[in-house]
PDB file of N, CA, C and O in Angstrom:
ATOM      1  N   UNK A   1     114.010 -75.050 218.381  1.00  0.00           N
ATOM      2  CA  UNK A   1     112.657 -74.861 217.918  1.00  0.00           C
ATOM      3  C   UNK A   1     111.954 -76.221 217.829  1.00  0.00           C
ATOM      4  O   UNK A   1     112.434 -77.310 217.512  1.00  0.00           O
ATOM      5  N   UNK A   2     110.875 -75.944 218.137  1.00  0.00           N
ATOM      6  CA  UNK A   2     109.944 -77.668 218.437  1.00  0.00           C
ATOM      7  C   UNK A   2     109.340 -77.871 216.714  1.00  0.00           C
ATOM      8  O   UNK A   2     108.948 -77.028 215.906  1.00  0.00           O
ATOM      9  N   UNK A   3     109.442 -78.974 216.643  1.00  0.00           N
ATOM     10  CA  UNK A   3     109.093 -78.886 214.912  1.00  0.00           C
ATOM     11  C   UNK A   3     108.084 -80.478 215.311  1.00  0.00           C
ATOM     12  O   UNK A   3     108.188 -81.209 216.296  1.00  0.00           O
ATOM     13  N   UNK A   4     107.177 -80.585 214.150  1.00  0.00           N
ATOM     14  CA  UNK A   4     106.855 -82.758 214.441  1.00  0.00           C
ATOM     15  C   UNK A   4     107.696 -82.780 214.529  1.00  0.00           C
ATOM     16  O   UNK A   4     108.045 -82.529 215.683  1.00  0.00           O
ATOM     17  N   UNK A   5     108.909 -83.083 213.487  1.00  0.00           N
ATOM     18  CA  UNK A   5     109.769 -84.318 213.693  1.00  0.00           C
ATOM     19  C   UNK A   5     110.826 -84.497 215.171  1.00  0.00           C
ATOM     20  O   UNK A   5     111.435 -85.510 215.517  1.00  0.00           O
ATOM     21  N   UNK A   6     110.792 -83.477 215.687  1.00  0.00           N
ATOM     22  CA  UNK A   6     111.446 -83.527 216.907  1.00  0.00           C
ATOM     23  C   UNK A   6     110.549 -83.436 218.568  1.00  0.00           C
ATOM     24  O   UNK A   6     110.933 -83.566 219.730  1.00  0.00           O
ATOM     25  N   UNK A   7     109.315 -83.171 217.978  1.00  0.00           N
ATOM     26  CA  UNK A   7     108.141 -83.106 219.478  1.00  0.00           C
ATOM     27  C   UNK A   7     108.877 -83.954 220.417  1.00  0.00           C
ATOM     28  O   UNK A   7     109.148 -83.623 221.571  1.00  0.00           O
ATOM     29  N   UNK A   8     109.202 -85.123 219.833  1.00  0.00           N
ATOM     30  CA  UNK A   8     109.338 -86.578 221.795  1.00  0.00           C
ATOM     31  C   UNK A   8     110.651 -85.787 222.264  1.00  0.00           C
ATOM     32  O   UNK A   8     110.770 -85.683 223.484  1.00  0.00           O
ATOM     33  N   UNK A   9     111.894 -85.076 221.279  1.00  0.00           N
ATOM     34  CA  UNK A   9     112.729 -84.647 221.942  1.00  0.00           C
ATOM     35  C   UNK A   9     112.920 -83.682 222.786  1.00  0.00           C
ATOM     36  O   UNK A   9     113.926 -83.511 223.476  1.00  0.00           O
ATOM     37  N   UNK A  10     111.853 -82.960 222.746  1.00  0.00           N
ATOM     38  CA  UNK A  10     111.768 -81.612 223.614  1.00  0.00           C
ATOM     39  C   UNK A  10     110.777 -81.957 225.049  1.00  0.00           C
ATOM     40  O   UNK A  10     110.134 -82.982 225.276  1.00  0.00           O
ATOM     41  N   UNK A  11     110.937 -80.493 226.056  1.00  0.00           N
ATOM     42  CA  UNK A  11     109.613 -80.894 226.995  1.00  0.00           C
ATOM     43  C   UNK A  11     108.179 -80.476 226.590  1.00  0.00           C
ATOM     44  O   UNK A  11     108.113 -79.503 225.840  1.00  0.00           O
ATOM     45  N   UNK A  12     107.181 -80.982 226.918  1.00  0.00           N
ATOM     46  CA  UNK A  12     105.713 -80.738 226.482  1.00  0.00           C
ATOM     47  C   UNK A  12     104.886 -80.241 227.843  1.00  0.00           C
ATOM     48  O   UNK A  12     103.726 -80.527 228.139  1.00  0.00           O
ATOM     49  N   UNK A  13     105.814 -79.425 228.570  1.00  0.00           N
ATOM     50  CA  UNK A  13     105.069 -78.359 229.607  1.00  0.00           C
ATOM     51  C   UNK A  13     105.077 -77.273 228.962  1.00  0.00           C
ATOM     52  O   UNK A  13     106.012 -76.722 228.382  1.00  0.00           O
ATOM     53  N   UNK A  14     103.412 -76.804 229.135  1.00  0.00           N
ATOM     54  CA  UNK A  14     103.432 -75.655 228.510  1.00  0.00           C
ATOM     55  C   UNK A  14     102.641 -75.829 226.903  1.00  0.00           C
ATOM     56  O   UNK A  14     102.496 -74.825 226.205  1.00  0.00           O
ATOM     57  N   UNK A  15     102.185 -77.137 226.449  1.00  0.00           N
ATOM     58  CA  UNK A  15     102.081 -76.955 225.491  1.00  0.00           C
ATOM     59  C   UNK A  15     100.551 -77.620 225.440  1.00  0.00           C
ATOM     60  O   UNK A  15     100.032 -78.495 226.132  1.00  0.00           O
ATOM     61  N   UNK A  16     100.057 -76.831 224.329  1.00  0.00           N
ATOM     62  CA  UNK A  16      98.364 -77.245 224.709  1.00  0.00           C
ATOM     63  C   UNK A  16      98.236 -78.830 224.058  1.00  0.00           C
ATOM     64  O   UNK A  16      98.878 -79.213 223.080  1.00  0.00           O
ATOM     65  N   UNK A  17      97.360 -79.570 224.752  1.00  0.00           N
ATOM     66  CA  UNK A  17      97.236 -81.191 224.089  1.00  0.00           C
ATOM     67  C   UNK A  17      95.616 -81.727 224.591  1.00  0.00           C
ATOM     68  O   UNK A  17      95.063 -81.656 225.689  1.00  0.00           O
ATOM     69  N   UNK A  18      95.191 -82.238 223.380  1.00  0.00           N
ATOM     70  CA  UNK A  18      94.010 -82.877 223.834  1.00  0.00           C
ATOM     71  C   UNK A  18      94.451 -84.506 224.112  1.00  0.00           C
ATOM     72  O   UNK A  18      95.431 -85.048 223.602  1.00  0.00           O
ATOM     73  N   UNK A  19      93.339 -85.243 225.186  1.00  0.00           N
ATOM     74  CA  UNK A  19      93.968 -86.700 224.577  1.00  0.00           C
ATOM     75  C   UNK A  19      92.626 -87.040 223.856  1.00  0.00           C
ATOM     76  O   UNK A  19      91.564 -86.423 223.942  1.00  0.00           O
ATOM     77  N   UNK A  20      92.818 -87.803 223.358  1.00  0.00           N
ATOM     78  CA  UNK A  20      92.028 -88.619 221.863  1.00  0.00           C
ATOM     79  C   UNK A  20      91.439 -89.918 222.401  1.00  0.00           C
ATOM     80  O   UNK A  20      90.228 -90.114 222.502  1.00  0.00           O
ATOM     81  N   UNK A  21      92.162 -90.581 222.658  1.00  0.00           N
ATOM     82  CA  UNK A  21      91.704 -92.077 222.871  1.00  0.00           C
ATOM     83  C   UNK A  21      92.379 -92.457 224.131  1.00  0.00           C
ATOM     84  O   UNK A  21      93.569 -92.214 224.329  1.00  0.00           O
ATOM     85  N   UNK A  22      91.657 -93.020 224.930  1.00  0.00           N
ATOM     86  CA  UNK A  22      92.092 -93.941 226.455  1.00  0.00           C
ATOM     87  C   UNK A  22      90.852 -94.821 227.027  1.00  0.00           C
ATOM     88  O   UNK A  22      89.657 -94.764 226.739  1.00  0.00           O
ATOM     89  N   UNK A  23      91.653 -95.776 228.068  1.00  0.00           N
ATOM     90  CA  UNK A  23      91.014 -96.744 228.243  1.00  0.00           C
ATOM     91  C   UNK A  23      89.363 -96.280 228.737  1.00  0.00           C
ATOM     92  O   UNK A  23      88.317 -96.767 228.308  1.00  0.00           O
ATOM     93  N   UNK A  24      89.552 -94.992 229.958  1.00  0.00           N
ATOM     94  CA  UNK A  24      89.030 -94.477 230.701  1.00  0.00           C
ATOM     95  C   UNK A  24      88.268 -93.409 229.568  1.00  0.00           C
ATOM     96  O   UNK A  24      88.961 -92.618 228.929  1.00  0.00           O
ATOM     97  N   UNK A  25      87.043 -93.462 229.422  1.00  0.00           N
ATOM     98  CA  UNK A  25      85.753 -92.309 228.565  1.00  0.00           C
ATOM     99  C   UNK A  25      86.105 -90.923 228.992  1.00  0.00           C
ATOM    100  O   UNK A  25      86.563 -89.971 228.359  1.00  0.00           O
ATOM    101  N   UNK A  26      85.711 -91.096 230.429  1.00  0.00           N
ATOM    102  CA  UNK A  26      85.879 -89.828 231.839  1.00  0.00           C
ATOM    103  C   UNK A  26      87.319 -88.875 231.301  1.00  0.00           C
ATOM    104  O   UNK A  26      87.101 -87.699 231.009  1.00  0.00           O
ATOM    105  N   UNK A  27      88.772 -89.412 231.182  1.00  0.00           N
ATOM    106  CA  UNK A  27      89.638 -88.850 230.521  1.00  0.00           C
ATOM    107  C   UNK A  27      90.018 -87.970 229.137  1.00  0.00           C
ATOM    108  O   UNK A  27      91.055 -87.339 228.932  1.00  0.00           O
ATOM    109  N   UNK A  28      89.233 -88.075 228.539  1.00  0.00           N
ATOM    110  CA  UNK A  28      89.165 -87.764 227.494  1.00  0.00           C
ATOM    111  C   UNK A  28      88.909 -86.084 227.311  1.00  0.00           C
ATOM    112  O   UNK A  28      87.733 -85.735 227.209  1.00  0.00           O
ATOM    113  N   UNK A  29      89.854 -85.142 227.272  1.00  0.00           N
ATOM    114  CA  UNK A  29      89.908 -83.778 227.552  1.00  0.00           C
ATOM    115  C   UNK A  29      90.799 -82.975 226.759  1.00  0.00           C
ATOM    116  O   UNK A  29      91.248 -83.483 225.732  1.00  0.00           O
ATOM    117  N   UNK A  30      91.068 -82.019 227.012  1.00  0.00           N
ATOM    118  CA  UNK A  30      91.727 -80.953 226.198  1.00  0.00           C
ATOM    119  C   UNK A  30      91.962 -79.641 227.456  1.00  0.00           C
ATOM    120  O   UNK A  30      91.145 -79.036 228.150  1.00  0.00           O
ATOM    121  N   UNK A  31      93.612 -79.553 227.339  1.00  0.00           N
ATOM    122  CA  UNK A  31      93.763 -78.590 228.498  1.00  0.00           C
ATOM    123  C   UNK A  31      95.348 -77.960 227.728  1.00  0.00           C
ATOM    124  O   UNK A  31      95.493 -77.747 226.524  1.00  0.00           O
ATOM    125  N   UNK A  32      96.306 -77.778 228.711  1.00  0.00           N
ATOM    126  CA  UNK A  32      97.881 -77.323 228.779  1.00  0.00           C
ATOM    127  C   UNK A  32      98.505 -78.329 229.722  1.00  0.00           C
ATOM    128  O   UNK A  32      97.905 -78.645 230.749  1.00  0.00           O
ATOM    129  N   UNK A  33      99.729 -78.864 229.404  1.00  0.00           N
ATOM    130  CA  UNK A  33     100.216 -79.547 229.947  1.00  0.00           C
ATOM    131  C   UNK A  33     101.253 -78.828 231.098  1.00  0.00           C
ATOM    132  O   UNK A  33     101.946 -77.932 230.615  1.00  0.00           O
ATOM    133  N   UNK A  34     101.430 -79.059 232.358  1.00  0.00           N
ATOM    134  CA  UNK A  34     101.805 -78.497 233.447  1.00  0.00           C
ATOM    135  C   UNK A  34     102.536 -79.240 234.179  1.00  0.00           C
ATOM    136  O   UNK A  34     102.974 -78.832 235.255  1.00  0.00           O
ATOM    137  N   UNK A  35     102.828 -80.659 233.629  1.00  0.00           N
ATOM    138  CA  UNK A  35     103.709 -81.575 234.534  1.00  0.00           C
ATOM    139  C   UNK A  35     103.718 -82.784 233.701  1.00  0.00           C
ATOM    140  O   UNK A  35     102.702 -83.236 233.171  1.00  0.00           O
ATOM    141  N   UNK A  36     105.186 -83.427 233.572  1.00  0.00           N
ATOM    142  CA  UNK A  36     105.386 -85.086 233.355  1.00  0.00           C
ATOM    143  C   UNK A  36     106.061 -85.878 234.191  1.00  0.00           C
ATOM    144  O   UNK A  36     107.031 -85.641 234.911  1.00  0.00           O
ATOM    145  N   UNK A  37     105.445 -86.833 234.014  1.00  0.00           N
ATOM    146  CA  UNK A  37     106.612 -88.100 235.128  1.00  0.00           C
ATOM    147  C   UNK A  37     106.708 -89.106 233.650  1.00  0.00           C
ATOM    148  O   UNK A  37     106.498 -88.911 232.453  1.00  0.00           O
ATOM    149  N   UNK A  38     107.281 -90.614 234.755  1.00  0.00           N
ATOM    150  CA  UNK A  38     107.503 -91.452 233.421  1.00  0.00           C
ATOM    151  C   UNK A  38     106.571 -92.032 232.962  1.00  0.00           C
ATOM    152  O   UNK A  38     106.704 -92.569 231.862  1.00  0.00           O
ATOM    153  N   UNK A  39     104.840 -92.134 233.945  1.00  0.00           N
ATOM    154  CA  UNK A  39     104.343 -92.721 233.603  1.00  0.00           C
ATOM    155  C   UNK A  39     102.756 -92.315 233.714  1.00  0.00           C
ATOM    156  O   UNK A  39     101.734 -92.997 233.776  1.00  0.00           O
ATOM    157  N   UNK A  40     103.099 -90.352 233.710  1.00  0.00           N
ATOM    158  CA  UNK A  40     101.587 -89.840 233.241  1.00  0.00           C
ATOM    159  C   UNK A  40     101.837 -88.360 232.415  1.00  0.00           C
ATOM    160  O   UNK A  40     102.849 -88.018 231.804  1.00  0.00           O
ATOM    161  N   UNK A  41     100.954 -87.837 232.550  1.00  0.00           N
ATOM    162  CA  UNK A  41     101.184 -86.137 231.986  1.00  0.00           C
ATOM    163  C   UNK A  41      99.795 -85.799 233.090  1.00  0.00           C
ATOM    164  O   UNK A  41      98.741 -86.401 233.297  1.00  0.00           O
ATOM    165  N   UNK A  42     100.446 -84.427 233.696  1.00  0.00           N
ATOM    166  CA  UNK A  42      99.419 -83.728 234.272  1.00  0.00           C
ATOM    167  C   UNK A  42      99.081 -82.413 233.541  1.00  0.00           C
ATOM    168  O   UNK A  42      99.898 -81.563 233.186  1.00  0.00           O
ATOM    169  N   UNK A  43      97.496 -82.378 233.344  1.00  0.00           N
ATOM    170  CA  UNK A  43      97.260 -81.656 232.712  1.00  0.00           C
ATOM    171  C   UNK A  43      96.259 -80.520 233.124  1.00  0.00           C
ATOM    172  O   UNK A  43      95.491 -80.856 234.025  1.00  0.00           O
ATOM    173  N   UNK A  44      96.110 -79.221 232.638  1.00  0.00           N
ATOM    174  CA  UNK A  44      95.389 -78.204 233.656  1.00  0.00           C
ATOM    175  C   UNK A  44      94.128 -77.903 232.101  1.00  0.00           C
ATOM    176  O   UNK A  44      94.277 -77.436 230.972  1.00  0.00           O
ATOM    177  N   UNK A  45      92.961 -78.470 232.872  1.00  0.00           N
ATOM    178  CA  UNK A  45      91.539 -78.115 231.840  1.00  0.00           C
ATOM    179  C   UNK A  45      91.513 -77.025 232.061  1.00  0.00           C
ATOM    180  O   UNK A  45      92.156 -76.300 231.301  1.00  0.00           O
ATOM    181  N   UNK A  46      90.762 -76.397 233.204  1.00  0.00           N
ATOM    182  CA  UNK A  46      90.517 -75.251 233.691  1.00  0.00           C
ATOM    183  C   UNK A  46      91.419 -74.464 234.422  1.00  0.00           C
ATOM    184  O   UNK A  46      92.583 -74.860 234.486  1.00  0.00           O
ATOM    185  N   UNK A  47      91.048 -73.253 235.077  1.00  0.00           N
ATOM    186  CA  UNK A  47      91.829 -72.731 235.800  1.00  0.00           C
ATOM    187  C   UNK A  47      92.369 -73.355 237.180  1.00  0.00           C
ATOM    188  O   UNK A  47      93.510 -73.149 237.593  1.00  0.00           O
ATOM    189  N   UNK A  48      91.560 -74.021 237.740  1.00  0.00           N
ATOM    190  CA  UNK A  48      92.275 -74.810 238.840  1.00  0.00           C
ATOM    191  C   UNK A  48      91.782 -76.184 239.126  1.00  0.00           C
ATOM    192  O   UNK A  48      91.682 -76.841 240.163  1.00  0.00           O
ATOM    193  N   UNK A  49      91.437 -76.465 237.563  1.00  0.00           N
ATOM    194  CA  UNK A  49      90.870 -78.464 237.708  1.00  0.00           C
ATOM    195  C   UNK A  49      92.735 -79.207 236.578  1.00  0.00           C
ATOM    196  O   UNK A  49      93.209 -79.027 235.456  1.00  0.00           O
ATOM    197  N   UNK A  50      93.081 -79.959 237.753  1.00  0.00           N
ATOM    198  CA  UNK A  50      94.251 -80.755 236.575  1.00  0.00           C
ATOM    199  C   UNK A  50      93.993 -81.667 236.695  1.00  0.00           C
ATOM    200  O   UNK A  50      93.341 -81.963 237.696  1.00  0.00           O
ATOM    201  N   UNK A  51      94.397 -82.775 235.626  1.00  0.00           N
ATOM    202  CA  UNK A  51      93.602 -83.981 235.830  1.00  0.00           C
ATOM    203  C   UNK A  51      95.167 -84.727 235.568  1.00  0.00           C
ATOM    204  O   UNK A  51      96.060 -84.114 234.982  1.00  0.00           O
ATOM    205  N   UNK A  52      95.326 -85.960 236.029  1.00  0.00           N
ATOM    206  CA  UNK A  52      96.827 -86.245 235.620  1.00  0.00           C
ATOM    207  C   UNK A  52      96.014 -87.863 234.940  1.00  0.00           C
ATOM    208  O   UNK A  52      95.351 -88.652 235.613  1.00  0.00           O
ATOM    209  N   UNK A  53      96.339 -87.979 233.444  1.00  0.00           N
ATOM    210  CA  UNK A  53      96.491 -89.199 232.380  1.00  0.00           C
ATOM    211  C   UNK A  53      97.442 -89.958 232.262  1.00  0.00           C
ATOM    212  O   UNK A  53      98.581 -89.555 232.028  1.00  0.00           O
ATOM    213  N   UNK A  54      97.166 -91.022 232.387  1.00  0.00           N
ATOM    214  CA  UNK A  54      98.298 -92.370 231.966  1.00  0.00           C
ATOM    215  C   UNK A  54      98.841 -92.193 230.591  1.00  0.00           C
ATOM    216  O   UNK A  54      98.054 -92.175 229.645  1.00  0.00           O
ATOM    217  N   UNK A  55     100.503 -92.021 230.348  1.00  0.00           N
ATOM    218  CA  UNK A  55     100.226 -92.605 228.936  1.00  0.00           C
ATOM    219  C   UNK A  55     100.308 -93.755 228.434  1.00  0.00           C
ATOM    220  O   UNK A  55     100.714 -93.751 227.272  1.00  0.00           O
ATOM    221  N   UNK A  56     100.057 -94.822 228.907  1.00  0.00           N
ATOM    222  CA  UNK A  56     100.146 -96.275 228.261  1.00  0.00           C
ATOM    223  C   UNK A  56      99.016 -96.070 228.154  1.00  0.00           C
ATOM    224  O   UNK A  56      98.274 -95.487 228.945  1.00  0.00           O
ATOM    225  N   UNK A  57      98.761 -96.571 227.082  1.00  0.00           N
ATOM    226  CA  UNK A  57      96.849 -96.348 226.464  1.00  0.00           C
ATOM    227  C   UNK A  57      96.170 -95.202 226.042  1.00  0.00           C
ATOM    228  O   UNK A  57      94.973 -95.362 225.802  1.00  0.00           O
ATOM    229  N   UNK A  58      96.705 -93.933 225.873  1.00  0.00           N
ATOM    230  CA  UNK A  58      96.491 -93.419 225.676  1.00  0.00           C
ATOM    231  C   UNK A  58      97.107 -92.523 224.195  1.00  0.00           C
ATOM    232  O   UNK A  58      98.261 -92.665 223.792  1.00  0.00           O
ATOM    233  N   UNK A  59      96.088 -91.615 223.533  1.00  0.00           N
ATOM    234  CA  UNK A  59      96.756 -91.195 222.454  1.00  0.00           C
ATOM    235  C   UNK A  59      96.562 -89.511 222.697  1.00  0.00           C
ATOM    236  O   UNK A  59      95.469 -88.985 222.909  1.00  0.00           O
ATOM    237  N   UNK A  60      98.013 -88.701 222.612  1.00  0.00           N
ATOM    238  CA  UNK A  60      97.856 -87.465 222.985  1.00  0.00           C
ATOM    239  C   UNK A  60      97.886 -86.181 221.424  1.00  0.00           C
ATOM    240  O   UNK A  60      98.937 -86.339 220.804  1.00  0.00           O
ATOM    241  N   UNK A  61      97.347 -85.522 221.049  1.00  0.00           N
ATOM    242  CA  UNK A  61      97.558 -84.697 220.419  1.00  0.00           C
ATOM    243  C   UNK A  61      97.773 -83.185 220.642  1.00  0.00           C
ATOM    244  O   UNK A  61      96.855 -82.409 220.907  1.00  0.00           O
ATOM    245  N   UNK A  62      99.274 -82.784 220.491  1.00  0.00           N
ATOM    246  CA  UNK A  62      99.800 -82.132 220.755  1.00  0.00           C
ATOM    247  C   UNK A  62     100.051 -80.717 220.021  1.00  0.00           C
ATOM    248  O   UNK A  62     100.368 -80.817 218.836  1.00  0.00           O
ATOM    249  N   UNK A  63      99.956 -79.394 220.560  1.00  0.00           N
ATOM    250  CA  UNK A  63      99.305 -78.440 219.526  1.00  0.00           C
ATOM    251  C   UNK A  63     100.810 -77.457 219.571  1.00  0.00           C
ATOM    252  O   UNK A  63     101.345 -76.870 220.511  1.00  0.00           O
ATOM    253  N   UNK A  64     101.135 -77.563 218.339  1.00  0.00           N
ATOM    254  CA  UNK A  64     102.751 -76.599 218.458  1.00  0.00           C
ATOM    255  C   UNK A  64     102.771 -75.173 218.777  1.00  0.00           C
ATOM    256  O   UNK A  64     101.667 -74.629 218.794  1.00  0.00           O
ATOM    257  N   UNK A  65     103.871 -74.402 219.054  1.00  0.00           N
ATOM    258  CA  UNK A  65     103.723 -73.121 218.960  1.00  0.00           C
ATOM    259  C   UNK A  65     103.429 -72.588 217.489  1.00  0.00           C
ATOM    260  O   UNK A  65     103.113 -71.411 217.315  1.00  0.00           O
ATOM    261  N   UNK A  66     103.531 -73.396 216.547  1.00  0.00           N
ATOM    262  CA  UNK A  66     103.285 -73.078 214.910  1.00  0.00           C
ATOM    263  C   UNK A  66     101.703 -73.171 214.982  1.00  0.00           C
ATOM    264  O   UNK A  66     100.948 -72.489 214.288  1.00  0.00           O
ATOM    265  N   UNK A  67     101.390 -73.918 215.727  1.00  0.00           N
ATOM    266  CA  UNK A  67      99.889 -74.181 215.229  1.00  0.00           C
ATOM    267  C   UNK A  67      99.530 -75.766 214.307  1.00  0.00           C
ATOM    268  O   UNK A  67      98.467 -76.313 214.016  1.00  0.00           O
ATOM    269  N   UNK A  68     100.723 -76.064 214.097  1.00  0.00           N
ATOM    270  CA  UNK A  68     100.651 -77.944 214.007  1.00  0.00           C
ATOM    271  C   UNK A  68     100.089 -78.703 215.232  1.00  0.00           C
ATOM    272  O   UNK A  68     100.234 -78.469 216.432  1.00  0.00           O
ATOM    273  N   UNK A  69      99.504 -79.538 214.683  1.00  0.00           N
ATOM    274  CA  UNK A  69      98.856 -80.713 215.886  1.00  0.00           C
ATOM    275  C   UNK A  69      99.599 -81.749 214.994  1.00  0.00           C
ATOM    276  O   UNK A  69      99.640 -81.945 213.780  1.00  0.00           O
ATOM    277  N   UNK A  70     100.314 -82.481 216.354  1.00  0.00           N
ATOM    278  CA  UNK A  70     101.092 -83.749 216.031  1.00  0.00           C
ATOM    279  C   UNK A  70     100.235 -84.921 217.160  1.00  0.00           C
ATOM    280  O   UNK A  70      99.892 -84.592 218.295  1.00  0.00           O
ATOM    281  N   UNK A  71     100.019 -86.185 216.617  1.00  0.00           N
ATOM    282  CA  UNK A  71      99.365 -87.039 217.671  1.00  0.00           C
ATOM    283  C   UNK A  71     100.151 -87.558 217.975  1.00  0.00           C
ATOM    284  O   UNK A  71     101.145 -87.384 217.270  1.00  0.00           O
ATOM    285  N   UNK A  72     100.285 -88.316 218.909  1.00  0.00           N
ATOM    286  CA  UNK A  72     101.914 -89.401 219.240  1.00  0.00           C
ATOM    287  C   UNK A  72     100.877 -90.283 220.709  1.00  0.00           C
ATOM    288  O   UNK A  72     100.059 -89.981 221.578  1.00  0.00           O
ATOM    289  N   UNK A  73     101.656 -91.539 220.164  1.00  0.00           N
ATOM    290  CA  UNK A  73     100.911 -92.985 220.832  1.00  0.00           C
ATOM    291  C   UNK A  73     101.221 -92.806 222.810  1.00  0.00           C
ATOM    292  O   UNK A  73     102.428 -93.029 222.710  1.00  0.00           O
ATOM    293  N   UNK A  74     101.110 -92.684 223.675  1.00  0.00           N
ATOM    294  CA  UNK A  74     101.451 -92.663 224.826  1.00  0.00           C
ATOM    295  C   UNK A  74     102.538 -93.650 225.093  1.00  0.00           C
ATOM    296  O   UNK A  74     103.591 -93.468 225.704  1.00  0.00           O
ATOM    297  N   UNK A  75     102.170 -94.523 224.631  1.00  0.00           N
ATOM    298  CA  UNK A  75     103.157 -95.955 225.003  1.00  0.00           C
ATOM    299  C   UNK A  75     104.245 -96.087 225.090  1.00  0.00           C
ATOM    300  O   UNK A  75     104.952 -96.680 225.905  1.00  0.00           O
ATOM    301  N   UNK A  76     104.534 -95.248 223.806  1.00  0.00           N
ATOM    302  CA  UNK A  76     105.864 -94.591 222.738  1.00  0.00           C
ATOM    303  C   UNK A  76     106.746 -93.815 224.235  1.00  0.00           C
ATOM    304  O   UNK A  76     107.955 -94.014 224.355  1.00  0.00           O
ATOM    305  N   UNK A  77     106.017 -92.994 225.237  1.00  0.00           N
ATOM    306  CA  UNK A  77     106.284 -92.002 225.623  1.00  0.00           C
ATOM    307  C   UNK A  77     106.684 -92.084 227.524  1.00  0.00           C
ATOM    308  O   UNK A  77     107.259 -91.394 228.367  1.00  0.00           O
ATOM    309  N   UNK A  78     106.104 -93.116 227.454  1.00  0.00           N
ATOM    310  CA  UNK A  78     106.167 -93.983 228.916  1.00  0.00           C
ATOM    311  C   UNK A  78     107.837 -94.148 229.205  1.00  0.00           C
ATOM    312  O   UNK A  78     108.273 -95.266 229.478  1.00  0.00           O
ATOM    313  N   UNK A  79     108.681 -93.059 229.134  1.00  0.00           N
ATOM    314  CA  UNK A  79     110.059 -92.952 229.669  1.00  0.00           C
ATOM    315  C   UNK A  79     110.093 -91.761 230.215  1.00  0.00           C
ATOM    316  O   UNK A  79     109.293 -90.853 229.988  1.00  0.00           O
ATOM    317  N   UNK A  80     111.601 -91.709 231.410  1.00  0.00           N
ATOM    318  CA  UNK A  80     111.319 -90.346 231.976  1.00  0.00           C
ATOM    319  C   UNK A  80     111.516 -89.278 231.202  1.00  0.00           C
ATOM    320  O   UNK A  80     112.176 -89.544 230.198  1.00  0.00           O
ATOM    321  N   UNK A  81     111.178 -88.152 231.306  1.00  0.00           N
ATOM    322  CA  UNK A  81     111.346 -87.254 230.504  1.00  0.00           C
ATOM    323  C   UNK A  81     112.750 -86.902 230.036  1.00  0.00           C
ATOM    324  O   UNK A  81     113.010 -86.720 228.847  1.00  0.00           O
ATOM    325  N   UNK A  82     113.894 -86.789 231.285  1.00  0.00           N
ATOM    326  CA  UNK A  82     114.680 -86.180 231.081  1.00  0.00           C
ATOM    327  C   UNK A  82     115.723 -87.858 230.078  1.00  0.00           C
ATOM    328  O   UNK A  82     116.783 -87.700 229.473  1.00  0.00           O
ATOM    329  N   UNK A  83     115.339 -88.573 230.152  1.00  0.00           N
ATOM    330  CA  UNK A  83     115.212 -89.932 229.458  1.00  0.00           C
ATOM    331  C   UNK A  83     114.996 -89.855 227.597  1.00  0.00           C
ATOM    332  O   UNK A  83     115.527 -90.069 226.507  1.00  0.00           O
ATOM    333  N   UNK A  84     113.857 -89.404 228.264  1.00  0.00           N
ATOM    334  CA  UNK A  84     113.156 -89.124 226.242  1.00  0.00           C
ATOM    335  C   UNK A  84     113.605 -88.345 225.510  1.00  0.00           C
ATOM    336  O   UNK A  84     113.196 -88.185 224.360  1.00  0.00           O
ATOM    337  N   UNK A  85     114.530 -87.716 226.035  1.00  0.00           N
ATOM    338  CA  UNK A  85     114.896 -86.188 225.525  1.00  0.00           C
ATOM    339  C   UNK A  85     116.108 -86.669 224.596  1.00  0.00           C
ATOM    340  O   UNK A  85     116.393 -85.961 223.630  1.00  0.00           O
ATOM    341  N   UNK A  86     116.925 -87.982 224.872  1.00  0.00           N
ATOM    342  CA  UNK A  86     118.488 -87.773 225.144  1.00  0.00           C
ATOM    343  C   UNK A  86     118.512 -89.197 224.273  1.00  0.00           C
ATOM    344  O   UNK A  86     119.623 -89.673 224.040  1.00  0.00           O
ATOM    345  N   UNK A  87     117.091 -90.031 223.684  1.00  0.00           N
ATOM    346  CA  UNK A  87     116.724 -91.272 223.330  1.00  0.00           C
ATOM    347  C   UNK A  87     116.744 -91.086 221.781  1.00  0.00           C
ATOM    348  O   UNK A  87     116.250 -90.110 221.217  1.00  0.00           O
ATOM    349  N   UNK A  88     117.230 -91.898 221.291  1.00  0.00           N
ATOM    350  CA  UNK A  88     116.925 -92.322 219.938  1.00  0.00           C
ATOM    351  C   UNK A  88     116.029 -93.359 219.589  1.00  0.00           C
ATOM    352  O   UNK A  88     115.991 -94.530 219.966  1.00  0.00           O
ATOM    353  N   UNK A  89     115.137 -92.569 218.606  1.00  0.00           N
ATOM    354  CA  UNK A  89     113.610 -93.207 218.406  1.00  0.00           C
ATOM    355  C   UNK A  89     113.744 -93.543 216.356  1.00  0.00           C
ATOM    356  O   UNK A  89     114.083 -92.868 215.384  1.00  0.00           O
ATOM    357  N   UNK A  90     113.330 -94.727 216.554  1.00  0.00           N
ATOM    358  CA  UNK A  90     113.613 -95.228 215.367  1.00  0.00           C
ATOM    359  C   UNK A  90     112.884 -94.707 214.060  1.00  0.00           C
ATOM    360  O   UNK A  90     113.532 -94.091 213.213  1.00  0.00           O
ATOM    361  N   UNK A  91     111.504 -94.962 213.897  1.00  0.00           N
ATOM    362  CA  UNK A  91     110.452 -93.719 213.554  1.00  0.00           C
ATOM    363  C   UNK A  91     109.059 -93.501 214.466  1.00  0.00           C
ATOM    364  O   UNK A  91     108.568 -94.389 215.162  1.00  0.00           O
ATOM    365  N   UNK A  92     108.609 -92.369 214.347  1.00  0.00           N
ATOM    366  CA  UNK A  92     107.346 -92.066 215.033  1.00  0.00           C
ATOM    367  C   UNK A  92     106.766 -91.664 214.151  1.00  0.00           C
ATOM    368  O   UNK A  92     105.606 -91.280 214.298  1.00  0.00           O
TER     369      UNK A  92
END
């Protein structure tokens, strides 16, 4: 079960996220996440617009199946996924 304290350990396809803050104005959106690498998140606004975000610089807020929104720094997150999963993170 995805809880905060465990969000970086799980995958975040599938899960709705706005981003908050980035370098780029233009980025700044709210969709479902549909894809990660190590060094973006692709994300689907609309039905067939995805936009793919950097996360270095960026701040994502992430909406649980509970209905919690957790924010978490991009920077933090800039490892591969199957990487982040398996990582020990000191605090977030």
């Amino acid at each position: 079960m995805i809880t905060v304290n465990n969000l970086v350990h799980h995958e975040f396809i599938g899960l709705s996220v706005s981003v908050t803050s980035v370098s780029n104005e233009s980025l700044r959106l709210k969709g479902t996440v549909i894809d990660e690498t190590k060094n973006t998140i692709k994300i689907e606004v609309d039905d067939d617009v995805e936009k793919i975000i950097p996360k270095k610089g960026s701040i994502f807020v992430f909406e649980l199946p509970t209905g919690e929104k957790v924010e978490i720094n991009g920077n933090i997150l800039s490892i591969r996924p199957e990487d982040r999963i398996k990582k020990r993170f000191k605090k977030i």
